[in-house]
N, C-alpha and C positions, 0 to 999 in steps of 0.2 A: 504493500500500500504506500508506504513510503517513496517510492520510486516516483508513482504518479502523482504524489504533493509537490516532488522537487518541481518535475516538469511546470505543473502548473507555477509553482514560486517563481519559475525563471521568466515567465510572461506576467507574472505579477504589477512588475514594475510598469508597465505601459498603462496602468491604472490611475486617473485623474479623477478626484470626488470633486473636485472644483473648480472652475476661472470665472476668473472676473469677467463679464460682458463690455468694460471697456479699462484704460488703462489705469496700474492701480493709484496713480494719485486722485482722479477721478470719483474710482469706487471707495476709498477711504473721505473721502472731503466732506464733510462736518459731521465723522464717525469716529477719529482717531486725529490727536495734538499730539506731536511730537513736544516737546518740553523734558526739560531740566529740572530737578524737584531739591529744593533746598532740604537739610536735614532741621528738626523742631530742635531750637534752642530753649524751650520750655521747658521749666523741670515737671517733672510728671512721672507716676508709678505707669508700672504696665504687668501686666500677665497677661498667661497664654496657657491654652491646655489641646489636649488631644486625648484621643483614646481606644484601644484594640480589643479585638477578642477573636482565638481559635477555636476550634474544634476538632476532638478525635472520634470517630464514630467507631463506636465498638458492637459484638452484633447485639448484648443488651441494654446497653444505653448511649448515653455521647458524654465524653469528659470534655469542658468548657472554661476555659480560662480568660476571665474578663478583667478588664483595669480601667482607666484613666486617671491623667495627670494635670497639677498645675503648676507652672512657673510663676514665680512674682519677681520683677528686679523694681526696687526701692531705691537701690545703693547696693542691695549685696541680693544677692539672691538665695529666694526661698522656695520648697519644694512641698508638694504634698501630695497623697494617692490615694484612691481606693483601688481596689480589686478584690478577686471572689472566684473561687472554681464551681463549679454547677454539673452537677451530674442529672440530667436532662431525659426522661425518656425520648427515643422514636416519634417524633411530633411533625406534623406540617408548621410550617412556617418560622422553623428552627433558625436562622439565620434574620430573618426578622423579630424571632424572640430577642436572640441576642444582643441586637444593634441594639433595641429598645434600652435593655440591661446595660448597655456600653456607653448610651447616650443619657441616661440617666445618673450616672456617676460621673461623665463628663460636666452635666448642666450643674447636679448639686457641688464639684469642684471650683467650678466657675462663679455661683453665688454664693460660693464661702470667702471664694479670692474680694468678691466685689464689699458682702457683709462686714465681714470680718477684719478682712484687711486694708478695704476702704482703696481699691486702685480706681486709676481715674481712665485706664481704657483694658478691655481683656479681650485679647485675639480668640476667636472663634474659630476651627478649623471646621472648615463647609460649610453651609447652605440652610441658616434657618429657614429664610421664606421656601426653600426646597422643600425643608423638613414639614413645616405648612401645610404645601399644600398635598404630602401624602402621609397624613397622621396614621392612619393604617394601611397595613398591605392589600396589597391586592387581590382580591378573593377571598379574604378572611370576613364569616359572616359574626356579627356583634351579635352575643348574649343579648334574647329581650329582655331578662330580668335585670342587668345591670342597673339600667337607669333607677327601677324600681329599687336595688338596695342603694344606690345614692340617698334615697330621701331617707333611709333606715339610718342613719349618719355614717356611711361608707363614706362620703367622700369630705364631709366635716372631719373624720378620722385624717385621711390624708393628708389636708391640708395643714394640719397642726405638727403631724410627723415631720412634714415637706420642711419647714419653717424651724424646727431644732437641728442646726447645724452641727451639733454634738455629733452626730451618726451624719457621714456619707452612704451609708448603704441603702438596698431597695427598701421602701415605704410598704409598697402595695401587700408583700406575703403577709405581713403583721395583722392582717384581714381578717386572715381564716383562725386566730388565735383570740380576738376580740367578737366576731360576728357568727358565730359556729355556725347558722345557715349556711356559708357559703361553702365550706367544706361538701356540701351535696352537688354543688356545681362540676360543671367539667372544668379541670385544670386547664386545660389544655389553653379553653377559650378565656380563661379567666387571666389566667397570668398574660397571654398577649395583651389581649386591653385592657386591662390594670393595669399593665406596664405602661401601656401607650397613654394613658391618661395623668397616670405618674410624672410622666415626660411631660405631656404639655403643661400640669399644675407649676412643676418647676420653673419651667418655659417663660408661663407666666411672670413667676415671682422676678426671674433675669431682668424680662423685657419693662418692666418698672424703672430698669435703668437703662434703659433703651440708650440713651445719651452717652453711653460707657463701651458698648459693644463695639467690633469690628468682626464683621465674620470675614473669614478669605477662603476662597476656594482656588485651586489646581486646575479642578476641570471644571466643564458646566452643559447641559444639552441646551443652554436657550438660545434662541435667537429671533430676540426680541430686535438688535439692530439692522441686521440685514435679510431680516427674513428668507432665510435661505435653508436648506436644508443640513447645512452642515454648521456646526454648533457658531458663535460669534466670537468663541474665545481662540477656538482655531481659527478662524480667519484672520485672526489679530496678529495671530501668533506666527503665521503663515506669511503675513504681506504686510510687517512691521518687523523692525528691528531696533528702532533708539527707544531709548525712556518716555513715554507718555500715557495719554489718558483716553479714556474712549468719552463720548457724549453719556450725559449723566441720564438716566431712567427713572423714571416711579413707577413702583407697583402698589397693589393691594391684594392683599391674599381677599379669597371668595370660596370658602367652603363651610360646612356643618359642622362644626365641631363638640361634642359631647359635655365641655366643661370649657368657659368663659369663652361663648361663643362669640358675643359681642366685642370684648378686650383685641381677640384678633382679625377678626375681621374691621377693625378700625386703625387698626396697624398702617402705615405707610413706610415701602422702602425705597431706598434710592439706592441703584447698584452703577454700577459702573464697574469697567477694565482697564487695567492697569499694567504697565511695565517700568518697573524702579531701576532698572541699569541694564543699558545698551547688551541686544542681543541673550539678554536671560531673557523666563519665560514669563509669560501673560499670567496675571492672573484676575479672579473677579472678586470686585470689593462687593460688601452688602453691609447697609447701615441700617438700622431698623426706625429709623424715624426720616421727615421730608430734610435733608441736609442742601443746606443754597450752595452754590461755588465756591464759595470761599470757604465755610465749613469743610467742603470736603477735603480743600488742597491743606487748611489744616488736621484734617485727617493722614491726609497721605504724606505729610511734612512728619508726623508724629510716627509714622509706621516707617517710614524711611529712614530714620533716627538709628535703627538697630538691624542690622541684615547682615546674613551671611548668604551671600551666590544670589542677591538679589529678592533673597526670599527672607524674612522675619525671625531673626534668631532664636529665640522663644520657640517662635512657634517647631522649628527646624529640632531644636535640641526635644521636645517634648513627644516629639512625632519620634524620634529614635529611642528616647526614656521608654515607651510604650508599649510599640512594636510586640506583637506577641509572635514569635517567629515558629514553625514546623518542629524547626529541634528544640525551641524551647520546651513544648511541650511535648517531648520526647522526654525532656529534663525532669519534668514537672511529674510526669508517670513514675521514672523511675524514683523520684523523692517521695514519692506519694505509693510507691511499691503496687504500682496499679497494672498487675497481671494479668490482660484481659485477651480474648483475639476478637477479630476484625476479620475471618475467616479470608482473610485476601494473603494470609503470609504463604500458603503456599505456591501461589505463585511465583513468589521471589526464592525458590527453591532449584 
């Protein structure tokens, strides 16, 4: 089989997802500034977090190793974590459980950085308005009774949990230890959207400091500037190369959401693309409130401040502190004497 992928690899290359309809100064012209971005002489804190999680499938259950971190530099820098292994039955939507669990120790690190330690901007790695507008996965049908234990004080419980920043850990299991009904529920369905509700209550409590945030993403599928089919930060990235900015955006997120339906849907973001030094990569900014021009460029004065390879040091260092890698949790088995098979070893025989 092998033989007939080379072949095809070698006519690969005459593959074009894109051109411009005319030349690219044209097709960029009041989409993309080239500019030069001062660094913020402001004194100012800043933090940054990020956060992972693997999995090993075994054939009866999945061993799951979750974390997330936050960086604070004040003058000196400070560190904190959580994480959690989870031995998970055979579930649909296992990989959306997770991230829930991965992003919910990410948010509650980030409002402890904000609470707590009182910083005056905290880098966000991805895409809250993303995360928005797909608060559950796809295909996952919502428990009808949920809503009905909300008014049982399920989610007056949460919110009190959410808000003692003593515990980074998940809120939501604390449920079935307070509410004994719910233990007759399906797990399955409960722990997804409790998680996922979890997440957005947090969400909320962040976006109170909407003024503080900076999310940044790598990649993005929108393309809101050139309507085109291939995303706008490749394009950027594709047919730009000095330091600049793309034309600035508003959004509003527009969906249902289960708990403070009105807070987010009154949300406003302004995004925009960004390249901080010649020839690195694009990325895309997202501020969660309406930010004018000038606000932004002192945003991007403030994020400029600290880089390494053109990309946000914090955020760089926090994205490698994380990292849950394959051998690590090879590591993590053998620390944890976790002798199981995966019925696939003899293949490697």
């Amino acid at each position: 089989m092998l033989n007939s992928l080379y072949y095809k690899a070698l006519n690969y290359k005459n593959f074009v997802s894109f051109k411009p309809d005319k030349d690219t100064s044209s097709f960029l012209e009041g989409r993309w500034f080239d500019m030069p971005f001062a660094k913020s002489r402001e004194d100012f804190s800043i933090a940054a977090g990020d956060g992972s999680f693997n999995k090993k499938k075994f054939l009866e259950f999945n061993f799951c190793p979750v974390g997330a971190e936050s960086l604070i530099f004040d003058g000196e820098l400070k560190q904190f974590e959580q994480s959690e292994i989870f031995n998970i039955d055979h579930i649909n939507f296992l990989d959306e459980l997770l991230a829930n669990y991965m992003s919910i120790f990410e948010l509650k690190c980030c409002l402890k950085s904000i609470v707590q330690y009182n910083v005056d901007y905290y880098l966000f790695d991805g895409s809250i308005f993303g995360d928005l507008q797909n608060p559950y996965p796809m295909g996952a049908k919502l428990p009808d009774d949920i809503k009905n234990d909300f008014n049982r004080g399920i989610l007056n419980h949460l919110i009190e949990n959410i808000n003692d920043l003593s515990s980074l850990d998940l809120s939501f299991p604390d449920i079935k230890k307070v509410f004994a009904h719910v233990n007759d529920n399906n797990d399955e369905d409960y722990n997804l959207h409790l998680s996922a509700i979890e997440k957005l209550l947090v969400l909320k409590e962040i976006l109170k400091y909407n003024k503080r945030i900076i999310s940044i993403s790598k990649t993005s599928s929108s393309n809101d500037i050139f309507n085109s089919n291939v995303p706008d930060i490749a394009l950027f990235d594709k047919y730009t190369n000095k330091s600049g900015i793309s034309k600035i955006c508003y959004k509003t997120v527009k969906r249902n959401f289960p708990v403070a339906n009105d807070f987010f849907n009154k949300l406003v973001f302004t995004i925009f693309y960004l390249r901080l030094n010649n020839n690195k990569s694009v990325l895309k900014v997202e501020l969660p409130y309406y930010a004018t021009e000038e606000e932004v460029i002192k945003i991007v004065e403030a994020i400029n401040r600290d880089l390494a390879g053109g990309y946000p040091y914090l955020l760089k260092k926090a994205h490698n502190d994380v990292v849950i890698t394959n051998k690590d949790v090879e590591e993590l088995l053998k620390i944890g004497k976790v002798y199981e098979t995966t019925n696939r070893e003899q293949l490697r025989m």
